[in-house]
Each structure stands twice: as structure tokens, then as C-alpha cells.
C-alpha positions as CSV (number, residue, x, y, z in Angstrom):
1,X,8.6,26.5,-21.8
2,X,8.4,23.2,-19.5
3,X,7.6,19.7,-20.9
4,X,5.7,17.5,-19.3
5,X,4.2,13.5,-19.5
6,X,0.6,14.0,-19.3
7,X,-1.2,11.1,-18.7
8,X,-5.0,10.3,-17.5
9,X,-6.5,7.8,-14.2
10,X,-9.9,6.9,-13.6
11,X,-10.0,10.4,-11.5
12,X,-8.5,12.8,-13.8
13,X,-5.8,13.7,-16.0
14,X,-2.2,14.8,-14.5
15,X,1.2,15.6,-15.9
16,X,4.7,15.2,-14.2
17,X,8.0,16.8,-15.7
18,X,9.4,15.2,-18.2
19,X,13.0,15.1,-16.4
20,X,11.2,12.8,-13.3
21,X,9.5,10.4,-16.2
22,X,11.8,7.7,-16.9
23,X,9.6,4.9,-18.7
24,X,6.3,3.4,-19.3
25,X,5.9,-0.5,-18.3
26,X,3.2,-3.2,-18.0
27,X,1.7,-3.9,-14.9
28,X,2.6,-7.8,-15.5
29,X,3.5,-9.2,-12.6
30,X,2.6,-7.0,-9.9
31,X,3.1,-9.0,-6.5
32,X,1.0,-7.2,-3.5
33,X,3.0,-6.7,-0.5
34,X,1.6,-8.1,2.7
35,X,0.9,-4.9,4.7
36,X,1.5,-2.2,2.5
37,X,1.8,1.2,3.1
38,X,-1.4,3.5,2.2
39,X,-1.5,4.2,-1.7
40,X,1.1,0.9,-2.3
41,X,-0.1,-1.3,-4.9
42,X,2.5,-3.8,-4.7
43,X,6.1,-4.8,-6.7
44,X,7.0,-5.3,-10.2
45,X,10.6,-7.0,-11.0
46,X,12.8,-4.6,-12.8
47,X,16.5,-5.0,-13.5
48,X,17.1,-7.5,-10.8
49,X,15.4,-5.8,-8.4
50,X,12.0,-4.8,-6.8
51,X,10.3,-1.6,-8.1
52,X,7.5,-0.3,-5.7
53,X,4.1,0.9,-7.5
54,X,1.8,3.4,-6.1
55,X,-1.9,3.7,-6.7
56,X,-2.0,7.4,-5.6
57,X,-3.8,9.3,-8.2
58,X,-6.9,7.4,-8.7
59,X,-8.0,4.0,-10.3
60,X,-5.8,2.6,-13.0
61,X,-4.5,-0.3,-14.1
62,X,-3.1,-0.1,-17.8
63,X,0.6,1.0,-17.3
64,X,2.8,2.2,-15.1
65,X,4.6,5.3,-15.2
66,X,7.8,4.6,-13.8
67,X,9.0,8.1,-12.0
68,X,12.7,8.9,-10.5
69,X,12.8,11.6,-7.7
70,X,16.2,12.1,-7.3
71,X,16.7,9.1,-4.5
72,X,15.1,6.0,-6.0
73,X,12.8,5.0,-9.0
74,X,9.4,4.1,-8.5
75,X,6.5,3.3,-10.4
76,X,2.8,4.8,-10.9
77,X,-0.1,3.1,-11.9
78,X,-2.1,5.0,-14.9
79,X,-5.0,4.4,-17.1
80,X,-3.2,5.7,-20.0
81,X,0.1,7.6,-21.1
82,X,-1.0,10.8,-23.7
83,X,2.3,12.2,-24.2
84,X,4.8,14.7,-24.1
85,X,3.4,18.1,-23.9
86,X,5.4,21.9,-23.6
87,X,3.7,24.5,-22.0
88,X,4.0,27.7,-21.2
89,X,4.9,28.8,-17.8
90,X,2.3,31.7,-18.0
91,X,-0.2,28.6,-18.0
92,X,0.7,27.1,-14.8
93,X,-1.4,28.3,-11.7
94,X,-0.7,27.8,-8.3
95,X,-1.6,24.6,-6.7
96,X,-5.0,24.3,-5.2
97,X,-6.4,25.1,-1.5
98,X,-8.0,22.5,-0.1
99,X,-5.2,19.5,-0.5
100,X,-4.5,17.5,2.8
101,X,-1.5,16.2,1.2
102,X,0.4,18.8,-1.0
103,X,0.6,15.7,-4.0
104,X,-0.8,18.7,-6.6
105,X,2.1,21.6,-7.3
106,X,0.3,23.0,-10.0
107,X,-2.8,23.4,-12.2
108,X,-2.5,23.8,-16.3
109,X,-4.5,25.7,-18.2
110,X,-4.5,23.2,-21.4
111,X,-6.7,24.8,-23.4
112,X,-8.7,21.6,-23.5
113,X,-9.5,20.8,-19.8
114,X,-7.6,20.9,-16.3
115,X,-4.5,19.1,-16.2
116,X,-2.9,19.1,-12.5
117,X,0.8,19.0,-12.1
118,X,1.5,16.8,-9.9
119,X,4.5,16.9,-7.0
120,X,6.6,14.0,-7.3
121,X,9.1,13.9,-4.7
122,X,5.9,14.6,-2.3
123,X,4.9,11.0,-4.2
124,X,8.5,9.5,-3.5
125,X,8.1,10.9,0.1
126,X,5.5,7.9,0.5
127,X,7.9,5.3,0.0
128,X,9.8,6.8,3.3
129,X,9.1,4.0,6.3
């Protein structure tokens, strides 16, 4: 069994493993960065510092999902957080052809819709200069 955050944008509903979710914030505050990367929807202030927020996955502005890779936090902007979910390895497909951008590592068979798995040190890899 795997746990994931599953959570929905304007474009869909995704899940990330619960080991890179680290905590859901407001979006108060965001500051825009003058000539931001693609998919960079600005900065929120967080423990002294400056957390960067992507707009990958779609349109949503609600929360942010803040995510930790391994190197460096970040945040993600979603429509809504749904929860914690466990499922079963056996429903877990292979990522889909067609992607550009390898952002997708999965596809879940929920039982109530598609829920893509999403690649989040492919995300993090955005934040590289």
C-alpha cells in the first residue's frame, strides 16, 4: 500500500506521496516575481524566508500545497486539498504517452475517476536556473 495527498486544480485531480507533502498554506501574500520562470507564480514568506509557488498543474488559487523534494521546499498552487488516501500498488498504471514533460509518473485507478500521480522532483527540477 502507498499513501498519497490527493488534491484537485481547475484541470484535474492529482495526488503526490504523502512523504513529499509537507503542509497546506494560504496563498496570502503571494508577491510575483519580475520575470519568472515558466509555471512560477510568485513568493510567499515562510519562516523567514522566501518560498517559490508553482502554477504547474492547472488553474488554482485556494491553497497551496507546500511539497519538499529532497533539496528544497516549495509550494503548489491547488483548488482544493481532498486528503490522504492508501492505495494499492496493483492500482497504479504506468504514466501516460504523450507527456512533453515527464510531470505525470503514474495514473490511479480510484475507483471513482482518474487520479494522476504526479512526479515531484520533475516539479522541483523547475526551480533549477
Amino acid at each position: 500500500m502507498k499513501s498519497v495527498v490527493r488534491f484537485r486544480t481547475g484541470d484535474g485531480v492529482y495526488a503526490v506521496p504523502v512523504e513529499n507533502a509537507r503542509e497546506v498554506l494560504a496563498p496570502t501574500g503571494l508577491t510575483p516575481l519580475p520575470s519568472p520562470h515558466p509555471d512560477v507564480a510568485g513568493l510567499l514568506e515562510r519562516e523567514g524566508g522566501a518560498l517559490t509557488i508553482l502554477s504547474a498543474l492547472g488553474a488554482g488559487r485556494q491553497h497551496v500545497l507546500v511539497l519538499d523534494a529532497g533539496d528544497r521546499p516549495f509550494g503548489l498552487l491547488v483548488e482544493e486539498v481532498m486528503g490522504v488516501d492508501r492505495i494499492d500498488e496493483t492500482a497504479l498504471a504506468p504514466p501516460p504517452a504523450g507527456q512533453h514533460d515527464p510531470v505525470i509518473a503514474g495514473v490511479i485507478d480510484s475507483g471513482h475517476g482518474m487520479v494522476l500521480l504526479v512526479d515531484v522532483a520533475n516539479l522541483a527540477g523547475r526551480l533549477q536556473p
